[in-house]
C-alpha positions as CSV (number, residue, x, y, z in Angstrom):
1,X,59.6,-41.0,-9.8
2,X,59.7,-44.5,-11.9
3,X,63.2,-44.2,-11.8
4,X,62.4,-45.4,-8.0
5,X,59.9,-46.8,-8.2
6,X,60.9,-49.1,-10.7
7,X,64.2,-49.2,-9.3
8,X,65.1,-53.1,-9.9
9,X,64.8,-55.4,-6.3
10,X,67.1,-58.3,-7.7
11,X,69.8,-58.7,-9.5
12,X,67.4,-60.8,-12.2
13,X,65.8,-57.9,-13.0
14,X,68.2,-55.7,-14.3
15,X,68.9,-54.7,-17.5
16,X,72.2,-54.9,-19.5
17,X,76.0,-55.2,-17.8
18,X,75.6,-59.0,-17.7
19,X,80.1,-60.0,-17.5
20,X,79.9,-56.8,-14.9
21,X,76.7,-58.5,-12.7
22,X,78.6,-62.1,-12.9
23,X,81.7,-60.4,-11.1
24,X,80.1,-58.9,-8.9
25,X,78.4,-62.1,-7.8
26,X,81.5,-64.0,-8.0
27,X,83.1,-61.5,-5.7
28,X,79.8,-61.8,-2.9
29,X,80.0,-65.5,-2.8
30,X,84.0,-65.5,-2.2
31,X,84.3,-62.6,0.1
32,X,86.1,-63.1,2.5
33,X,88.4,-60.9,5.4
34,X,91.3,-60.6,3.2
35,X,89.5,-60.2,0.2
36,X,90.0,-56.7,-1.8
37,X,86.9,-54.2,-1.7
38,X,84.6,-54.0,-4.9
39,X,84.7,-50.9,-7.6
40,X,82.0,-50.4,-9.9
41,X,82.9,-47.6,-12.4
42,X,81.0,-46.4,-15.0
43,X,78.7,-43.7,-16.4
44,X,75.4,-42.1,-14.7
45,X,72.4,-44.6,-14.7
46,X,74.0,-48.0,-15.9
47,X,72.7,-49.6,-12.5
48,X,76.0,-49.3,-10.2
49,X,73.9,-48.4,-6.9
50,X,71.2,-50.4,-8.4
51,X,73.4,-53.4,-8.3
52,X,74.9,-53.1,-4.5
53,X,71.2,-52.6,-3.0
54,X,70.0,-55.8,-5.2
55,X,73.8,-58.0,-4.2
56,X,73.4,-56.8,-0.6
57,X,70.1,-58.0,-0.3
58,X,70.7,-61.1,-2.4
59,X,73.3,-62.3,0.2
60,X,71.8,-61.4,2.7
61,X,73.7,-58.2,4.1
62,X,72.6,-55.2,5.9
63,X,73.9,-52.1,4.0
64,X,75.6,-48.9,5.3
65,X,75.4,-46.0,2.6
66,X,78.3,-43.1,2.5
67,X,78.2,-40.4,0.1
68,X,81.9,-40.0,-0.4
69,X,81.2,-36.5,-1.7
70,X,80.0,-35.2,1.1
71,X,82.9,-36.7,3.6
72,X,85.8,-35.8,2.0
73,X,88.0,-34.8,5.3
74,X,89.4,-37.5,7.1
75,X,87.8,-36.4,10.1
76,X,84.7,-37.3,8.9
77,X,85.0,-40.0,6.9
78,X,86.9,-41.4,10.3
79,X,83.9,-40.6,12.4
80,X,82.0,-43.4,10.3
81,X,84.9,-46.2,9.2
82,X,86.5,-46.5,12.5
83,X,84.2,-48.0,14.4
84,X,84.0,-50.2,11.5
85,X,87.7,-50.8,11.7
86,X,88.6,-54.5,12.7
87,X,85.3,-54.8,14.9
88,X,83.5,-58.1,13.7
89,X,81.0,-58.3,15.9
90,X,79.5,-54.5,15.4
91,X,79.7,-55.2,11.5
92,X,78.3,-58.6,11.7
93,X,76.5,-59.6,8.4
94,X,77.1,-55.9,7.3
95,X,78.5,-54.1,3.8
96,X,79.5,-50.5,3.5
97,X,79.1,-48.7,0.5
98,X,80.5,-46.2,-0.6
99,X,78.5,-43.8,-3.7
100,X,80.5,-41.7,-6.0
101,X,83.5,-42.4,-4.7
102,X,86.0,-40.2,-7.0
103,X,84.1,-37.4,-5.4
104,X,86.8,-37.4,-3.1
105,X,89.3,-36.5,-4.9
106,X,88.3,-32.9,-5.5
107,X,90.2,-30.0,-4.7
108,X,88.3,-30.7,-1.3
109,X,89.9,-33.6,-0.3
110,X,91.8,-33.0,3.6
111,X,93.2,-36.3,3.5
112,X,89.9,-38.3,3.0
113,X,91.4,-40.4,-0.2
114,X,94.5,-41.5,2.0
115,X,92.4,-42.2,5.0
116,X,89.5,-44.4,2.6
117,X,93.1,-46.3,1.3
118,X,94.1,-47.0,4.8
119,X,90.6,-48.4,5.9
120,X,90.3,-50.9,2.7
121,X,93.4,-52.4,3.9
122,X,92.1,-53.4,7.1
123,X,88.1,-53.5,6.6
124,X,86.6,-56.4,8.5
125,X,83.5,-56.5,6.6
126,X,82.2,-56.6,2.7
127,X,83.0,-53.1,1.0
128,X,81.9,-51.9,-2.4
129,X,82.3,-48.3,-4.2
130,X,80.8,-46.5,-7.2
131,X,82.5,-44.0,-9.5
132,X,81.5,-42.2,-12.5
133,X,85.1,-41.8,-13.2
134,X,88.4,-44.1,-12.7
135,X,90.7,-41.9,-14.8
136,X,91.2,-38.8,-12.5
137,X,93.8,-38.5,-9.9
138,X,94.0,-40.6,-6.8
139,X,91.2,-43.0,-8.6
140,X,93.9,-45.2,-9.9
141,X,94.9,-46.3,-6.9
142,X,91.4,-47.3,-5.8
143,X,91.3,-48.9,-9.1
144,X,94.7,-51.2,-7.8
145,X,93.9,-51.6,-4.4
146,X,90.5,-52.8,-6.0
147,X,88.7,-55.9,-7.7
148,X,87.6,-53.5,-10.5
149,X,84.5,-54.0,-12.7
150,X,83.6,-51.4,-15.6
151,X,79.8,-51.0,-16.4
152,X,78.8,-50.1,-20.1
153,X,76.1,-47.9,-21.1
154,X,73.2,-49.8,-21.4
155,X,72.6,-51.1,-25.1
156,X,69.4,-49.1,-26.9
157,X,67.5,-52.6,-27.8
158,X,67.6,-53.6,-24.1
159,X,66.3,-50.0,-23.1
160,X,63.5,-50.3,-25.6
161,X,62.7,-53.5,-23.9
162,X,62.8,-52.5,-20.6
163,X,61.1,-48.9,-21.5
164,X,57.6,-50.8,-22.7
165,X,58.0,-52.9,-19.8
166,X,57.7,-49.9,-17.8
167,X,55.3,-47.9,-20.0
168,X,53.0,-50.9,-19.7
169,X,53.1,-51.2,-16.1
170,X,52.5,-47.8,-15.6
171,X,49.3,-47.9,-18.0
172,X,51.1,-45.6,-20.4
173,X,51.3,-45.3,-24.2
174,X,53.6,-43.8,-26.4
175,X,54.3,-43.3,-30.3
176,X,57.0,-45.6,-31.8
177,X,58.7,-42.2,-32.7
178,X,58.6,-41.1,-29.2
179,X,60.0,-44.3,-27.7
180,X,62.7,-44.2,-30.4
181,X,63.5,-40.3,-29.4
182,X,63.8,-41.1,-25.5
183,X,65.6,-43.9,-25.9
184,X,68.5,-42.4,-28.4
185,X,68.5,-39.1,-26.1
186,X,69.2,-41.6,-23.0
187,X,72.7,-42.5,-24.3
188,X,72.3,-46.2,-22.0
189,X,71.2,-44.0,-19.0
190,X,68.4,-45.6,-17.5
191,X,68.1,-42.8,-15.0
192,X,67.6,-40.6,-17.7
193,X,65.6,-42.9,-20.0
194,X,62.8,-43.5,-17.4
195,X,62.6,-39.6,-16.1
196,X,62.4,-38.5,-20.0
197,X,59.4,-41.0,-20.3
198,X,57.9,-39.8,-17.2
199,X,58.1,-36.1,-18.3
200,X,56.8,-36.5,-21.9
201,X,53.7,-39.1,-20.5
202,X,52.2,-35.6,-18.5
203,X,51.6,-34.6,-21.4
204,X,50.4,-37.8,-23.0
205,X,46.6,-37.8,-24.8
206,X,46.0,-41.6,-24.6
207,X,43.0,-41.2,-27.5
208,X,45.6,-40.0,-29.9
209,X,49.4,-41.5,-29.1
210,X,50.8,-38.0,-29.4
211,X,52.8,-36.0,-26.8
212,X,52.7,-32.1,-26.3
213,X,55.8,-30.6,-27.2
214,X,58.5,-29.6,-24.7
215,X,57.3,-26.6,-23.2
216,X,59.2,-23.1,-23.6
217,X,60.4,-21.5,-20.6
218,X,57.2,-19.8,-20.1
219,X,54.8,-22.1,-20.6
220,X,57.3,-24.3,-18.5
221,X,57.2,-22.0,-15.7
222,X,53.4,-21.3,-15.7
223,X,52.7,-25.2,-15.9
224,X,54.8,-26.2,-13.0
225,X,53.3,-23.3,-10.8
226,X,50.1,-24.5,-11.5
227,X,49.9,-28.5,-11.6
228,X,47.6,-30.6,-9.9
229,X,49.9,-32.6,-8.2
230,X,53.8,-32.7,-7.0
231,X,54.1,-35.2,-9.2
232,X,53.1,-32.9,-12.5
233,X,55.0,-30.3,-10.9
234,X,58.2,-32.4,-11.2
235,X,57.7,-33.4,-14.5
236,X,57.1,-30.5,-16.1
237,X,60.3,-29.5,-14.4
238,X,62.0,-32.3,-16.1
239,X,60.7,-31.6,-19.6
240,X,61.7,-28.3,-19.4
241,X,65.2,-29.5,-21.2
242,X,66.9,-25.8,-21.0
243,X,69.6,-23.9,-19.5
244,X,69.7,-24.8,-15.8
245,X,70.9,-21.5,-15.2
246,X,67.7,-20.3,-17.6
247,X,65.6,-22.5,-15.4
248,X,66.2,-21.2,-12.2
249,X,66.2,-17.7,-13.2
250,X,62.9,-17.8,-14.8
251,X,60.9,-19.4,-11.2
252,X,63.1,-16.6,-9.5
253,X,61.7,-13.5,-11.2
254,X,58.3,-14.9,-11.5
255,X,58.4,-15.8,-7.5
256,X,59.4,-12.3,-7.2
257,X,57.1,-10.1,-9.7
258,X,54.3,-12.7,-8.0
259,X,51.9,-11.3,-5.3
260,X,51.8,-13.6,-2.2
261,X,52.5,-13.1,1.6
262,X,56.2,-12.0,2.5
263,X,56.4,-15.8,4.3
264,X,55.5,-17.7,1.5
265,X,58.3,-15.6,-0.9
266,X,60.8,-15.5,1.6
267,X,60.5,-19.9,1.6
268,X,60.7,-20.0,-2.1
269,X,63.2,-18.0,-2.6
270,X,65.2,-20.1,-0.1
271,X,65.2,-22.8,-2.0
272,X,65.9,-20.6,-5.4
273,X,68.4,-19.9,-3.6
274,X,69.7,-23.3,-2.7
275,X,69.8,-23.8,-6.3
276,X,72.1,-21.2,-7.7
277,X,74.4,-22.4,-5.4
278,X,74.2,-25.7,-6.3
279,X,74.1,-24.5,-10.2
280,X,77.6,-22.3,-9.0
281,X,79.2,-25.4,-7.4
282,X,78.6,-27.4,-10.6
283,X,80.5,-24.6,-12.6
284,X,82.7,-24.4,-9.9
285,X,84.3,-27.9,-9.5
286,X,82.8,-29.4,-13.1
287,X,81.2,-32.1,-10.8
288,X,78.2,-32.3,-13.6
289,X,76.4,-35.4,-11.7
290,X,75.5,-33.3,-9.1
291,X,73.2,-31.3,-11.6
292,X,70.5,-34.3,-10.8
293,X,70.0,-32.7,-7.7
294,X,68.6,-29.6,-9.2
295,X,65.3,-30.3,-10.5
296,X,64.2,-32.0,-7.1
297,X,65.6,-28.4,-5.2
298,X,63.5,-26.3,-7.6
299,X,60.7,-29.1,-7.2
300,X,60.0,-27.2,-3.6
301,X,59.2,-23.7,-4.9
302,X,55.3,-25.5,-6.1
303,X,52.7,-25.5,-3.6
304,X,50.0,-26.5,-4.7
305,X,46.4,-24.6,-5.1
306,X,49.2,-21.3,-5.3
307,X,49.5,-20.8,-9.1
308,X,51.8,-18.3,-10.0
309,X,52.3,-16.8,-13.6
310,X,55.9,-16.5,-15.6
311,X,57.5,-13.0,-15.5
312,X,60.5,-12.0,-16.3
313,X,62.4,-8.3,-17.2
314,X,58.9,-7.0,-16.9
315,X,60.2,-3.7,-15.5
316,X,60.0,-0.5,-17.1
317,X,63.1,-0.6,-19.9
318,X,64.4,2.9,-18.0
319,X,64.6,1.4,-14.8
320,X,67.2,-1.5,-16.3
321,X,68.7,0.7,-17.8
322,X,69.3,3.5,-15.4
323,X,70.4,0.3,-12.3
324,X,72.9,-1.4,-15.1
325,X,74.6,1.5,-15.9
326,X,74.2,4.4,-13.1
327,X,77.4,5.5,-11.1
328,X,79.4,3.8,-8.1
329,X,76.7,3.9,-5.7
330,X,75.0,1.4,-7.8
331,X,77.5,-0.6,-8.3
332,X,78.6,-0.6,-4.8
333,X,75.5,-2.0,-3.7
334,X,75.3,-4.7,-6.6
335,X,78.2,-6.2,-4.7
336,X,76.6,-5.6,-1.2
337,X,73.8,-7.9,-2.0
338,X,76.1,-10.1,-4.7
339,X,78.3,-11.3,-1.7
340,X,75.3,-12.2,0.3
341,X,73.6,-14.1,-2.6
342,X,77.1,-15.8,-4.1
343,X,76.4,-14.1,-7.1
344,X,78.6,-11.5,-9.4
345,X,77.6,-7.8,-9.3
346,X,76.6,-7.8,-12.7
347,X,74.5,-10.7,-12.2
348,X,72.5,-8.8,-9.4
349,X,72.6,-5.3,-11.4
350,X,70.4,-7.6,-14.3
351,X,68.6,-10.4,-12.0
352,X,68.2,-9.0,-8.9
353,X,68.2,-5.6,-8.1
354,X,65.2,-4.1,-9.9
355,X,63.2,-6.8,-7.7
356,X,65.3,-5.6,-4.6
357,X,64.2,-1.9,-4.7
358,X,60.9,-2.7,-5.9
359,X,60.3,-4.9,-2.7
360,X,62.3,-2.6,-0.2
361,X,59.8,0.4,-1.6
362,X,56.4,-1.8,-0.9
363,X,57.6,-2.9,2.3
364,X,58.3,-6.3,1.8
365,X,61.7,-6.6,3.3
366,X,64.0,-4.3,5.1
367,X,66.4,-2.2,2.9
368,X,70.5,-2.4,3.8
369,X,70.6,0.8,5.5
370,X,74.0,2.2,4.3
371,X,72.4,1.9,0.8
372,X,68.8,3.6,2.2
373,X,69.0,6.8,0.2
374,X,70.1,5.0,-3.1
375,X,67.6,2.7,-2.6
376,X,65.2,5.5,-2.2
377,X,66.0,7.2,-5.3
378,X,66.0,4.4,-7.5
379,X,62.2,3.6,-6.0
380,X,61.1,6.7,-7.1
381,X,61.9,5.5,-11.0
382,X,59.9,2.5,-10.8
């Protein structure tokens, strides 16, 4: 993706937050044991991780990476700082960092804020934290037990600027009207700036300057089935500007209306899978920055030389009707398979179900048995 592989290397060449880069290099070159750890806050894609790879590597530290989303216990976040804890010589010309840092202060958190506090207190070695947020909870007191500095969404002249940088390192052209569009959609994100671009140059005629349109879901779907190249794959995936929850259940009933080897549905469904529960932890605990992940989780259901074509509520309109509505049997076994897919029983009755019984009947995967002769019945409809 150019959002990596344009990722900037030094702090020279990034874009915007010029006060916030200046702090940050004041606070490198007078760090010292007593000093207080470093918090960059501010929204998605204004260079915050960007910036500690880039100061790390500028003064000449080693880095050590923690997602503080996914170590919110105190048992685990433990199992990393500890050794860290007052140890000069194993951190040596080393700096922790520590990503998205007000993820640990969900309703998740078993004591890993108070533990994170307790280590800044005593950390013998350079320590520096991201946050999206610095309003919520237990972030204020990271914010006083900090040196705090705020990054700004990046400013939409610099973006332009840095956009045709790109564009013309990449060998790419696009319309002014274009430019202007992904820029004012980016909102200073220039995460989002660069995938937008990315997306709308697959479909980029050189000769003529002009972009397809974004694809509906079903041209969407049948485009990312059947690109050339992982790399196509993932950016029709990113044009595709829709409902996340639209998205994933369009590749899900076209994986399953599909013909293709029980081995091959059963991997892409996994990772379907993996995706509504990512898409239900989002809704869950509002956590919306995980919703990056999404694309690059649906990104594995292409293989490619394997087209397959969009489907969806292709089923005979009697069938629907008769599984959405039929008595307690039915319904009983919506939330057999709901609680083994994290999903609500009338979300299988309409998503699910008429696939179920249509794959149990051909012999594609085994039935639940205590639901055999409702299965059966309901096959004989189809």
């Amino acid at each position: 993706m150019w959002s990596e592989s344009h990722r900037p290397g030094t702090l020279g060449e990034m874009v915007g937050n010029e006060e916030a880069r200046a702090r940050v290099a004041e606070w490198f070159s007078g760090w010292g044991a007593k000093s207080k750890p470093l918090l960059l806050t501010g929204p998605p894609g204004t260079g915050k991780t960007t910036l500690a790879h880039a100061a790390a590597r500028a003064y000449g530290y080693g880095m050590v990476e923690l997602n503080a989303s996914d170590a919110r216990s105190k048992s685990r976040l433990a199992s990393v700082l500890d050794p860290m804890r007052e140890n000069r010589a194993l951190a040596g010309r080393t700096m922790l960092f520590i990503d998205e840092v007000d993820g640990i202060h969900g309703r998740s958190d078993y004591g890993g804020a108070a533990a994170l506090l307790q280590f800044l207190k005593g950390a013998a070695l350079p320590v520096v934290m991201a946050s999206n947020s610095e309003d919520t909870g237990k972030m204020r007191e990271m914010v006083r037990a900090s040196v705090h500095v705020r990054f700004r969404p990046v400013p939409p002249r610099l973006l332009r600027v840095y956009l045709a940088r790109i564009l013309e390192s990449e060998g790419v052209r696009l319309g002014p009207g274009t430019m202007v569009r992904i820029v004012s959609e980016a909102r200073g994100d220039i995460r989002s700036m660069l995938n937008r671009a990315q997306a709308l140059a697959g479909g980029l005629d050189p000769r003529t300057e002009t972009t397809m349109p974004e694809p509906d879901i079903e041209e969407g779907v049948t485009s990312f089935f059947g690109a050339e190249s992982p790399q196509e794959a993932a950016a029709v995936l990113y044009s595709m500007w829709t409902d996340p929850r639209e998205k994933i259940n369009a590749i899900y009933s076209s994986i399953v209306t599909a013909k293709m080897d029980p081995g091959r549905r059963a991997r892409l469904l996994e990772a379907v899978s993996e995706a509504d529960m990512l898409h239900g932890r989002i809704l869950a605990t509002q956590e919306w920055r995980l919703l990056r992940y999404l694309n690059p989780i649906l990104a594995r259901t292409y293989e490619k030389g394997k087209p397959v074509s969009y489907a969806r509520y292709n089923l005979d309109f009697r069938v629907l009707n008769r599984i959405r509505f039929d008595g307690s049997k039915i319904r009983a076994l919506n939330r057999h398979l709901g609680k083994r897919l994290h999903m609500s029983g009338s979300a299988v009755a309409t998503l699910v179900l008429p696939y179920y019984i249509k794959m149990v009947g051909d012999g594609t995967i085994p039935g639940a048995e205590e639901f055999a002769d409702t299965i059966a019945k309901e096959a004989k409809l189809q």
